[in-house]
C-alpha positions in Angstrom: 69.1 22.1 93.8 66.5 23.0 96.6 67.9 26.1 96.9 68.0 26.8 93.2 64.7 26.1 92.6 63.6 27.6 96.2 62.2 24.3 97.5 62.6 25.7 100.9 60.9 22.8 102.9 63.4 20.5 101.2 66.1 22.6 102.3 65.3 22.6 105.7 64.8 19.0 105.7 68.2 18.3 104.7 69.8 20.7 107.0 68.2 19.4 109.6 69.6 15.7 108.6 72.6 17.3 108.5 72.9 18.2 112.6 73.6 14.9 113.8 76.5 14.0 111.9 78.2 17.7 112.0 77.4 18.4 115.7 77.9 21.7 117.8 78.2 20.0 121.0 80.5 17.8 122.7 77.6 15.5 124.2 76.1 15.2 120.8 79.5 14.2 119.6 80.0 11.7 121.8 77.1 10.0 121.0 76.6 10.8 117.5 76.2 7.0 115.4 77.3 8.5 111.8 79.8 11.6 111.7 80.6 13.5 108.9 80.2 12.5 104.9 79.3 9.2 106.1 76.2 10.5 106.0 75.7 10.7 102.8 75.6 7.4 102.1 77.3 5.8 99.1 79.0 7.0 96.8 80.8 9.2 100.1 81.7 12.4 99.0 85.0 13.7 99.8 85.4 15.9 102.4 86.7 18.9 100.8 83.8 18.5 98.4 81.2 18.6 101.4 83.2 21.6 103.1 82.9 23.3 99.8 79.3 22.9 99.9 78.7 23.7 103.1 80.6 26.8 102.4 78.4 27.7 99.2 75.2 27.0 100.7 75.8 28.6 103.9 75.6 26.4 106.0 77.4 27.7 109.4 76.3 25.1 112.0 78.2 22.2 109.9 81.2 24.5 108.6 83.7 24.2 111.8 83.2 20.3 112.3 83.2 19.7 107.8 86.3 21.5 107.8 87.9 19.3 111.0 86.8 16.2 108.7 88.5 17.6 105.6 91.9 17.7 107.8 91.6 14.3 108.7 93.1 13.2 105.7 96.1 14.5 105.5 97.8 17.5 103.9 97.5 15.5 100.5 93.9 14.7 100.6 93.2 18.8 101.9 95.3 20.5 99.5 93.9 18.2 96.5 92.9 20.5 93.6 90.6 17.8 91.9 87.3 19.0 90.8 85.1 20.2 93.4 87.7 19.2 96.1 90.0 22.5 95.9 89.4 24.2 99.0 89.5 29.1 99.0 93.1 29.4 100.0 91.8 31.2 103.2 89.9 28.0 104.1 92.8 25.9 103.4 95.2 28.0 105.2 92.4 28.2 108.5 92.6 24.5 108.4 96.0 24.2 108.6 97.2 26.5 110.8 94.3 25.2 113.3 95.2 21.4 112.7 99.1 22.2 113.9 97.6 24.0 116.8 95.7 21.1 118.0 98.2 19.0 117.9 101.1 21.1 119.9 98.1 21.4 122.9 97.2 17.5 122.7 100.9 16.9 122.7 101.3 18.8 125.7 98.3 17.4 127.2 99.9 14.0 126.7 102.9 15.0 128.7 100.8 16.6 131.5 98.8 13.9 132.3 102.1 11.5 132.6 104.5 13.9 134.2 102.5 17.0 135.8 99.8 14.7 136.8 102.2 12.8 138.7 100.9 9.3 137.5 101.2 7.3 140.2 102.9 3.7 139.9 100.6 0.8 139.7 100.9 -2.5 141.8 99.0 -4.7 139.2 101.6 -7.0 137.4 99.6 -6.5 134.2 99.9 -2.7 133.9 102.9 -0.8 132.6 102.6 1.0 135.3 103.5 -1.6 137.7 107.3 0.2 137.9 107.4 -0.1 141.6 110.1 1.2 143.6 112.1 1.1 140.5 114.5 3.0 138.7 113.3 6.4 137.7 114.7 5.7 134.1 112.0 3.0 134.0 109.0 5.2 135.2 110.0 7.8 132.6 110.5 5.0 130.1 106.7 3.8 131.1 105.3 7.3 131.0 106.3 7.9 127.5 105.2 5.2 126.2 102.0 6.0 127.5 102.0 9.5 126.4 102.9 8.0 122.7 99.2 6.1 123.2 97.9 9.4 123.3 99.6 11.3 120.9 99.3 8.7 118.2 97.0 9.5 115.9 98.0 8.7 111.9 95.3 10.5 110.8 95.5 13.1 112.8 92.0 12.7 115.2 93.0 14.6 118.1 88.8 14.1 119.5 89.0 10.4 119.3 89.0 8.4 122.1 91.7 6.3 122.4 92.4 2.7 123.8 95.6 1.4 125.6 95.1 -2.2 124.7 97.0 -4.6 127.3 99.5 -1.7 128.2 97.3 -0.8 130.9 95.1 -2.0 133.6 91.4 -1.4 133.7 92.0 1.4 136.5 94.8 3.4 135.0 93.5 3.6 131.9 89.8 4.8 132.9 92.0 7.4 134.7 94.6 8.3 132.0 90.9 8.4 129.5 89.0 10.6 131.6 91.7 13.4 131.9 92.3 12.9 127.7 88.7 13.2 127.6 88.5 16.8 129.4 91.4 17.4 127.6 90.1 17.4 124.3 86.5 18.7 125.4 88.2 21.5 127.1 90.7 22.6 125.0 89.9 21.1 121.6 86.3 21.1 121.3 84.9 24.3 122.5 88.0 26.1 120.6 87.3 23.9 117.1 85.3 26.5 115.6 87.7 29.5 116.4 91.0 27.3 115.6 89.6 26.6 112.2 88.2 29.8 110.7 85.0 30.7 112.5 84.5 32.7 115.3 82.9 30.5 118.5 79.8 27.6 118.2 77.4 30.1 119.2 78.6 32.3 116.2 77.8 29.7 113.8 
């Protein structure tokens, strides 16, 4: 409606509410409090329905990280052709193809960090890592298990962070964290906009 009726200062306004919650860098990311359509408030709007908007109104900055959100959901929930949800076919497609992408590197990511990385055993009784001189059948037992942790996500969230619960001691895990974290910074993040439609962060 501002842009309708060319309430430009209202526009802005809103944009500029919108930066926090659809960030273009990792450290805002990290540290943003409300992502996404939570933004919005309540009613939340479905994703799709914000992508949809974002596309309409132009909105570039928001596009690559709104379109993430509507993937987040589930093939179900991005292909819905509800009212105001259906997403242009190229979008869809984009989203998609990107979403499959992300995954294959995350689950290779999960494997390097157990097996390339050479995770060492731990001798803390409390860790799964605590394998010892063992067999190796029960280090390669321990390391799946822990690249499961990191490949585990339902929803499919490749940038959340992640938490081992008891399966880990406070060492290994701040270790097995920090290398997911670069991981998904590195090879997720900076690549979200170009896996997803759009050409690079600073192109939006």
């Amino acid at each position: 409606m501002a842009t309708k009726y060319g309430f430009s200062d209202v526009r802005e306004g809103l944009v500029q509410d919108l930066k926090g919650a659809y960030p273009t860098k990792w450290e805002d990311f990290e540290t943003a409090k409300v992502l996404g359509e939570d933004i919005f408030g309540l009613p939340k709007p479905h994703p799709n329905a914000v992508l949809n908007l974002f596309l309409e109104q132009n909105i570039k900055f928001a596009s690559p990280f709104a379109a993430y959100r509507a993937g987040l959901g589930g093939p179900s929930s991005l292909a819905s052709e509800k009212p105001g949800m259906e997403l242009p076919r190229l979008t869809l497609a984009s989203i998609i193809h990107g979403l499959g992408i992300m995954r294959c590197v995350m689950t290779r990511a999960a494997d390097g960090i157990g097996y390339i990385g050479n995770m060492g055993s731990c001798c803390k009784v409390a860790c799964l890592l605590n394998v010892g001189f063992g067999p190796a059948g029960r280090r390669t037992k321990a390391l799946k298990r822990v690249s499961a942790v990191l490949v585990d996500k339902s929803v499919g969230d490749v940038l959340s962070s992640l938490s081992f619960g008891n399966l880990l001691c406070v060492d290994c895990a701040t270790l097995v964290k920090k290398v997911h974290r670069d991981c998904r910074q590195r090879y997720i993040w900076v690549l979200l906009p170009s896996l997803l439609g759009w050409e690079s962060w600073e192109g939006v």
